[in-house]
N, C-alpha and C positions, 0 to 999 in steps of 0.2 A: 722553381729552379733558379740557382743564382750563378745567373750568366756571366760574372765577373771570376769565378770558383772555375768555371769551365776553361772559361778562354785559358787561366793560370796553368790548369790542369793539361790543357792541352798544349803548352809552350813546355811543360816539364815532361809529358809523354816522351816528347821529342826529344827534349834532352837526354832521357836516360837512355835514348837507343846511339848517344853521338851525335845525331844530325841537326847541322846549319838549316834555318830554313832555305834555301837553294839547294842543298843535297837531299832534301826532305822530301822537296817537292818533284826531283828527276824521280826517286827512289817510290813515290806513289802516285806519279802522275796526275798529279794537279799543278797549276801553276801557283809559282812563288809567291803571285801579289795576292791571290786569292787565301792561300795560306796565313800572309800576314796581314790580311784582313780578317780574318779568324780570328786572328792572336794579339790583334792589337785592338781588335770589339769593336771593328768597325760594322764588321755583317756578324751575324750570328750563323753557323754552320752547322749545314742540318746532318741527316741520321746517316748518309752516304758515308760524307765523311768522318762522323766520329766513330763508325763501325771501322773503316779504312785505319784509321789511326790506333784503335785499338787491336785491331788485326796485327799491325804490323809494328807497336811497339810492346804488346805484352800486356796489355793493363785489359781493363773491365772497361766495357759503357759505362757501368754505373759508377766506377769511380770516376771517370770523365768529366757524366753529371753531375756528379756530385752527391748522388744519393750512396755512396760510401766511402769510408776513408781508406780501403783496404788496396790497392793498386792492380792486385793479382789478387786474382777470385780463386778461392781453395777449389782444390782439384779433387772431389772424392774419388778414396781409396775404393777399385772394386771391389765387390764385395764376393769371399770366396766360399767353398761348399759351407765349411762351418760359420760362418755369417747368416749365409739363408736359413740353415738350418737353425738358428737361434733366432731367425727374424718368424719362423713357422710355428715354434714353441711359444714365442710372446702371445701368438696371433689368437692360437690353440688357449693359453693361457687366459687370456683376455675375456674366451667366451663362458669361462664356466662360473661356475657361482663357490659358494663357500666351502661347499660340501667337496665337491670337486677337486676346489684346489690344496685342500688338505689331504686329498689321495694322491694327488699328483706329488705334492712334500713329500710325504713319506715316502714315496715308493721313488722318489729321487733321492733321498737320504741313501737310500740302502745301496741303491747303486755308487752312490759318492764315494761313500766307504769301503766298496767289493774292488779289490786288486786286479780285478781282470778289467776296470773300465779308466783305474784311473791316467792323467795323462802323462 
């Protein structure tokens, strides 16, 4: 992990929510000096608070540490009835062999083309 990446990371968390270190530190209850002992690498800060600070500025742990550059971790879309239902067909699809899935084609072909299914 490069502790120099973090400290940075975590002095721009900060930034992008607004806050001085002194409003930062009323706003998560920790003290100020301890904060910019964080930020200036004097202590290295453990998992308390780098979940605290990603909590409460929007970002990832792992962009913190560093093991990403994305700030905000994608948020998967739920997935809705016709999702599952294509994630059942894959599953179903997956287990048959050759024979199989050339009955499955055709007998989707014909449906693709039948006006009563299209969408």
């Amino acid at each position: 992990m490069n502790f120099d990446l973090m400290r940075r990371r975590l002095v721009a968390a900060r930034e992008m929510i607004g806050c001085n270190r002194k409003e930062f530190s009323e706003l998560i209850g920790i003290p100020y000096r301890t904060i910019t002992n964080y930020e200036n690498g004097a202590r290295e800060p453990g998992g308390d608070y780098i979940s605290k600070v990603a909590d409460v500025c929007g970002v990832s742990t792992d962009y913190l540490l560093g093991m990403t550059d994305t700030p905000r971790a994608e948020v998967a879309k739920p997935k809705d009835a016709a999702d599952l239902k294509m994630d059942q067909i894959v599953a179903l699809l997956e287990s048959m062999n050759g024979a199989g899935l050339e009955k499955v084609l055709a007998y989707a072909s014909d449906l693709a083309f039948n006006p009563a299914y299209k969408k």
